[in-house]
N, C-alpha and C positions, 0 to 999 in steps of 0.2 A: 626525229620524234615520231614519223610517222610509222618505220619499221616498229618501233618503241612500243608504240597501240597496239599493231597488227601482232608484233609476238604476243602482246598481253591477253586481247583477244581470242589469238587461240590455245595459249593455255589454260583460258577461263571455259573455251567450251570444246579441250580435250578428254577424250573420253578417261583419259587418267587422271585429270582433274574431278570428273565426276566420278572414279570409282572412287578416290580417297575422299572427298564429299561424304559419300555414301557409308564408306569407311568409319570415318569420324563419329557421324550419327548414329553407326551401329553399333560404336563402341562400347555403352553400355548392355547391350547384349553380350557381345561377346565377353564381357567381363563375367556378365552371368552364366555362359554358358562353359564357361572354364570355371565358375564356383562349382556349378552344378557337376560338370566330368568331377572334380575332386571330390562327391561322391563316392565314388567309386576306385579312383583313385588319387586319394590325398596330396599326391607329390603337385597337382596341377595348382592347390594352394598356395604353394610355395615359390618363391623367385619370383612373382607376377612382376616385380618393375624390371627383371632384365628385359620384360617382351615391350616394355615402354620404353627402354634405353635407359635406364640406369642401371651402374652396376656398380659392384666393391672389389671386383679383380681390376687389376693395373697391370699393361703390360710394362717392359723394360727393356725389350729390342724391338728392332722391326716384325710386324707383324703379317703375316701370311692367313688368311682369315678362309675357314675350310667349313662347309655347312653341312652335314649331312640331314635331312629333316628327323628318322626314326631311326630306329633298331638295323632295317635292313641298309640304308642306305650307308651307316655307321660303321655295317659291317661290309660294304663292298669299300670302304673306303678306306681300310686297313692299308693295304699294299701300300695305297698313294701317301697315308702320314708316315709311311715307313720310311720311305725313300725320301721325303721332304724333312723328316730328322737326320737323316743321313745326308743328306748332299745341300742341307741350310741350318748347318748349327748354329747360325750369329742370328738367325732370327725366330720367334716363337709363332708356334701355331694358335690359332685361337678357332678352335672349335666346336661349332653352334647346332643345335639343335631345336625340335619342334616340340618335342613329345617327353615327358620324365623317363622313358624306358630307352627312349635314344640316349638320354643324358646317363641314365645310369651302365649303357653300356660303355659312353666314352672315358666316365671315371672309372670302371672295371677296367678297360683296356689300357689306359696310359695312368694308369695309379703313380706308379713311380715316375712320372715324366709332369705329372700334373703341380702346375704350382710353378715350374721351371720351366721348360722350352714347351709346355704344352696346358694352356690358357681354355675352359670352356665356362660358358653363358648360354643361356636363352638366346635365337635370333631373334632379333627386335619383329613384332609383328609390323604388317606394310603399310605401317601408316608415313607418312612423310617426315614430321616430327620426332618418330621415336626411332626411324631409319638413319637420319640424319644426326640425332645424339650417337645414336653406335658406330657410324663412320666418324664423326668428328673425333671420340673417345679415343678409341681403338688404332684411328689411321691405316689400318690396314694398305699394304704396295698389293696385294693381287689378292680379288676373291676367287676360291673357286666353290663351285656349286653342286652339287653332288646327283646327279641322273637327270631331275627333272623340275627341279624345287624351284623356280624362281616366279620375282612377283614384279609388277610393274615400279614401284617406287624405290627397292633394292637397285634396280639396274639402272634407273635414272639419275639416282642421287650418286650412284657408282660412276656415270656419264660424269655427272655433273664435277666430282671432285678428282677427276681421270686419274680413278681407280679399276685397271683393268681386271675386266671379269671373264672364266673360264666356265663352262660347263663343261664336267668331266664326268665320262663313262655314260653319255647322254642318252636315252632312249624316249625315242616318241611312240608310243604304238599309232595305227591308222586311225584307232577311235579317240586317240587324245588328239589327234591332228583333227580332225574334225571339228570337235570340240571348241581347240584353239581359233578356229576358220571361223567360227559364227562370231567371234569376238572379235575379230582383225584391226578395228581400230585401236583397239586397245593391246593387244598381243603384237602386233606388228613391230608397232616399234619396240616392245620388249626385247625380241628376239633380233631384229637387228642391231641394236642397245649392246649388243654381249659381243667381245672383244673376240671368242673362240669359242667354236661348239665342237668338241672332241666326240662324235655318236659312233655307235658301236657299230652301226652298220652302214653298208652304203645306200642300200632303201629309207634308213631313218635321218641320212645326209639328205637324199632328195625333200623329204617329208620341211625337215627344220628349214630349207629353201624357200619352198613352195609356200612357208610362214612368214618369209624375212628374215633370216638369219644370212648375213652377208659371207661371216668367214668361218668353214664348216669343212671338216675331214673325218673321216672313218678311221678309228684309233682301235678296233676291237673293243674288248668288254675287258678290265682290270680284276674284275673276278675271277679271271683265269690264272692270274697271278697271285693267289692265295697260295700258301704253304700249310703246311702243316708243324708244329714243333715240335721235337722233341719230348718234352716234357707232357704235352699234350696226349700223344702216342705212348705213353707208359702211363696217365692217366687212365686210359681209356684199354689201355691190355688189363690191369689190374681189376677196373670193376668189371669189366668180361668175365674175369676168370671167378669172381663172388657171385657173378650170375647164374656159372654151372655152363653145363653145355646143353642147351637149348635153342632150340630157333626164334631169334624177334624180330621182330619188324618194326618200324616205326611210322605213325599218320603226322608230319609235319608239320607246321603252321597252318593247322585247320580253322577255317572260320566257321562263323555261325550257319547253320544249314547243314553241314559238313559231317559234323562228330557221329548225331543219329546213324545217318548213313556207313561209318565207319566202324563204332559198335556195334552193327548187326552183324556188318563183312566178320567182325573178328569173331562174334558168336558162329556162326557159319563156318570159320578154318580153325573154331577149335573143335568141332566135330571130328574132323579128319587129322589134327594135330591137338592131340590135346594139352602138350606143354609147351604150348605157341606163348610167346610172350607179346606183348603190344606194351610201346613206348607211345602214347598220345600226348601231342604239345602242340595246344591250341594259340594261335596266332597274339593273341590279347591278352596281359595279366588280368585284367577285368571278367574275363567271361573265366577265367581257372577256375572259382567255387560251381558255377553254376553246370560247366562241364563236369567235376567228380561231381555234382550230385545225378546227373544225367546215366554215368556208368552206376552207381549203385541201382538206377530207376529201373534199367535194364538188365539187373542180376549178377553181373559180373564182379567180381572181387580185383580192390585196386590195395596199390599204396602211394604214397605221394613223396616223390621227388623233394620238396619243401620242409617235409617231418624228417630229411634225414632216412627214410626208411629204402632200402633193397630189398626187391619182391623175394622171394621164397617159390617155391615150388607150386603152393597152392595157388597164389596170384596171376591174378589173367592179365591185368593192365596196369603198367606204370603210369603216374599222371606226372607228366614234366611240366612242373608248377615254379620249376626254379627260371631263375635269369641268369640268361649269358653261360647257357651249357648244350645248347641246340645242338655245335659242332662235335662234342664231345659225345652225345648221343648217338649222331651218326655213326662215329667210331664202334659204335657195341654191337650194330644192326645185320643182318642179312639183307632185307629187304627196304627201302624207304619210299613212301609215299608223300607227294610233295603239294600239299593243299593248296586252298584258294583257286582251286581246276576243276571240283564237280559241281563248284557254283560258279558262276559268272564273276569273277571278280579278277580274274586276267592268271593268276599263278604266283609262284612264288622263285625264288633261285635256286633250278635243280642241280647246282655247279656243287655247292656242299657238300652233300653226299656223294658226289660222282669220283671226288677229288679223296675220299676215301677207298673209291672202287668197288661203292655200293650202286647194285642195278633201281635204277629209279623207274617207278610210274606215279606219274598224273590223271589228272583228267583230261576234259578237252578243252578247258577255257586257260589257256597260255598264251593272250595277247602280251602280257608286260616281257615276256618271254619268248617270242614267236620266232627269230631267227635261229636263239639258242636251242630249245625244244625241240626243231625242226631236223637242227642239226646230230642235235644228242640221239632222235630218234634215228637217221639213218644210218646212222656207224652201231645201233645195236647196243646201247646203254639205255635206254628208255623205252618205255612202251606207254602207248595213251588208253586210257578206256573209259566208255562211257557213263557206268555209272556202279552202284556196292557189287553188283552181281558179273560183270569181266574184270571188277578190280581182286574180287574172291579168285577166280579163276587165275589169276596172272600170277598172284603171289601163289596160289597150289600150286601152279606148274615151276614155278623157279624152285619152291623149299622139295618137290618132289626130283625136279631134275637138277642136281647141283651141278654137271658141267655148264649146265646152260646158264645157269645164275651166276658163276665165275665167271664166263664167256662174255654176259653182257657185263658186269661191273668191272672187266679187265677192258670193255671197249669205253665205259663209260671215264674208266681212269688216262686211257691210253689218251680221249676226244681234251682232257683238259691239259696234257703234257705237249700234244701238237698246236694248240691254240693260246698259247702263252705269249707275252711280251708286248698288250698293248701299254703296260707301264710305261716301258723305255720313251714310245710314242707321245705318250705323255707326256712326261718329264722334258723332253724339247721342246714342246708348247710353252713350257712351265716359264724354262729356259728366256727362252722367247720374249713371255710378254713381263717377265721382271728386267 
């Protein structure tokens, strides 16, 4: 009886008692603050009991439960549902997301698989209750967690029904470790909670350590292990060739701050090139209207990606307003610019384009990316600059000096064909903890 108290005790004044406490009570906010995002975009109206735990998909095998939170992590985590349909066909993937544009990638991506060995929902948000409905539902044998995304009541209630849990392709940068560090009552046992931390590097093994994370190895980054397909690659020859032969470039997941800065650069290199083309594709379907009206503000003539329309000769700037065609862009490019780096918001995956054996530059804010940047910089695929006026300069010199623009995007292609294979790594984890 007396252990009996003493656990009750302290789970009454655990600091993961008092987040889900806090939790609870905010819950009517956050109902409102997801009416309100569907403002802007509608889909976040939609589905709200999957983030409570109910749902109307059933699975009918064992289930392998894969989370990616958005878009990008969705997309880093192709390789891994590849190879988990191939070497687990008796059991279904059940594939969760945060955001409606992660979800609508995952029904883009497995259309034909969706419905049969490939199951996606909302993940429950971190309440205990609605955590607890989606593990009971689902039953999931192994979570795995996709980079970074996990929460305190997912990993407990995982503990608790010993369902073991992987974080795969894991990345901490120093300032999320920090972060985590002022929370440590609460984060600690998170991260020792998780059965396997697969992080991509051995600085971000020390880091997840240094947090509590018990069993933790350097698997590389599975972003290396993207392909490209066939069919994709005769996509992407074809609208080239509707393009004409012209030079573009493309500003990639630009965020807010970002685009002003970018439409001056490209007014600036059409001076010297005047049938420079620009491919801009802002980070957010949310911010697409307010960005083309930003290019009209600034004089430039666009067409939109979304109307169906291919620029013409007159056109300065494509707006890539579509979804789930980022990759496909790259393919058309000389040049790519890879956002969220002239502002402070860490960067985005220069692996993309590189995996094309297109030369990429950034900016200088590549924390979520700092081993890979680092690296992509010293083999001579990447250049950083600080701000519209050496990122002008960087694209003159490459569209001016074409051995040098092959030179880096043949080092940039050569960096992702030598850094292959933290799948396999993976997949024996995989192995392992089913």
């Amino acid at each position: 009886m007396p252990t009996l108290l003493i656990q009750l005790v302290a789970t009454l004044f655990s600091l993961r008692f008092l987040y889900s406490l806090l939790f609870v009570l905010l819950l009517p906010v956050v109902l409102l603050r997801t009416w309100y995002r569907g403002i802007k975009s509608p889909e976040y109206r939609k589905r709200v009991g999957e983030r409570l735990g109910f749902y109307r998909v059933a699975a009918s095998k064992p289930v392998i439960w894969v989370h990616s939170v958005s878009v990008g992590e969705t997309l880093a985590a192709v390789p891994l549902v590849k190879r988990l349909l191939a070497d687990y066909p008796n059991h279904q993937l059940l594939i969760t997301t945060m955001t409606p544009t992660g979800s609508a990638r995952v029904q883009d991506l497995y259309k034909e698989q969706l419905g049969k060995q490939v199951l996606h929902v909302y993940a429950p948000w971190d309440l205990p209750t609605a955590t607890g409905r989606f593990l009971k539902y689902f039953k999931p044998q192994l979570a795995i967690v996709m980079e970074t995304e996990l929460w305190p009541n997912w990993v407990a209630q995982c503990n608790v029904r010993k369902i073991p849990m992987l974080l795969a392709n894991a990345r901490l940068s120093e300032r999320s470790a920090k972060g985590y560090a002022k929370v440590s009552g609460l984060t600690r046992p998170m991260f020792a909670g998780v059965d396997m931390i697969a992080a991509q590097t051995e600085q971000e093994v020390e880091r997840f350590k240094t947090l509590g994370a018990i069993n933790t190895q350097a698997c590389g980054s599975i972003k290396f292990d993207h392909s490209l397909s066939d069919e994709l690659k005769t996509t992407a020859a074809e609208l080239k060739r509707q393009l004409g032969d012209r030079p573009i470039w493309i500003a990639a997941s630009t965020r807010l701050g970002e685009d002003e800065i970018l439409l001056q650069t490209h007014q600036q290199l059409l001076k010297q090139f005047p049938n420079l083309l620009m491919i801009l594709v802002p980070r957010h379907p949310e911010r697409f209207n307010a960005v083309a009206d930003m290019i009209d503000q600034v004089g430039l003539t666009k067409v939109r990606r979304s109307h169906g329309q291919i620029p013409t000769e007159k056109d300065q700037v494509w707006l890539g307003d579509s979804m789930g065609e980022m990759n496909l862009m790259f393919g058309l490019v000389d040049i790519a610019f890879v956002g969220g780096s002239l502002v402070d918001t860490g960067g985005h995956n220069m692996l993309e384009p590189a995996l094309w054996g297109v030369p990429v530059v950034t900016g200088q804010s590549c924390f979520n990316f700092l081993d890979i940047s680092q690296k992509l910089q010293n083999c001579g695929g990447l250049k950083q600059v600080g701000d519209g006026q050496q990122l002008q300069q960087q694209i003159s010199q490459w569209l001016t000096d074409v051995a040098a623009k092959q030179q880096a995007g043949d080092a940039a292609k050569a960096f992702i064909e030598q850094n292959r294979g933290a799948i396999d790594r993976v997949m024996k984890l995989i192995k392992h903890l089913l």
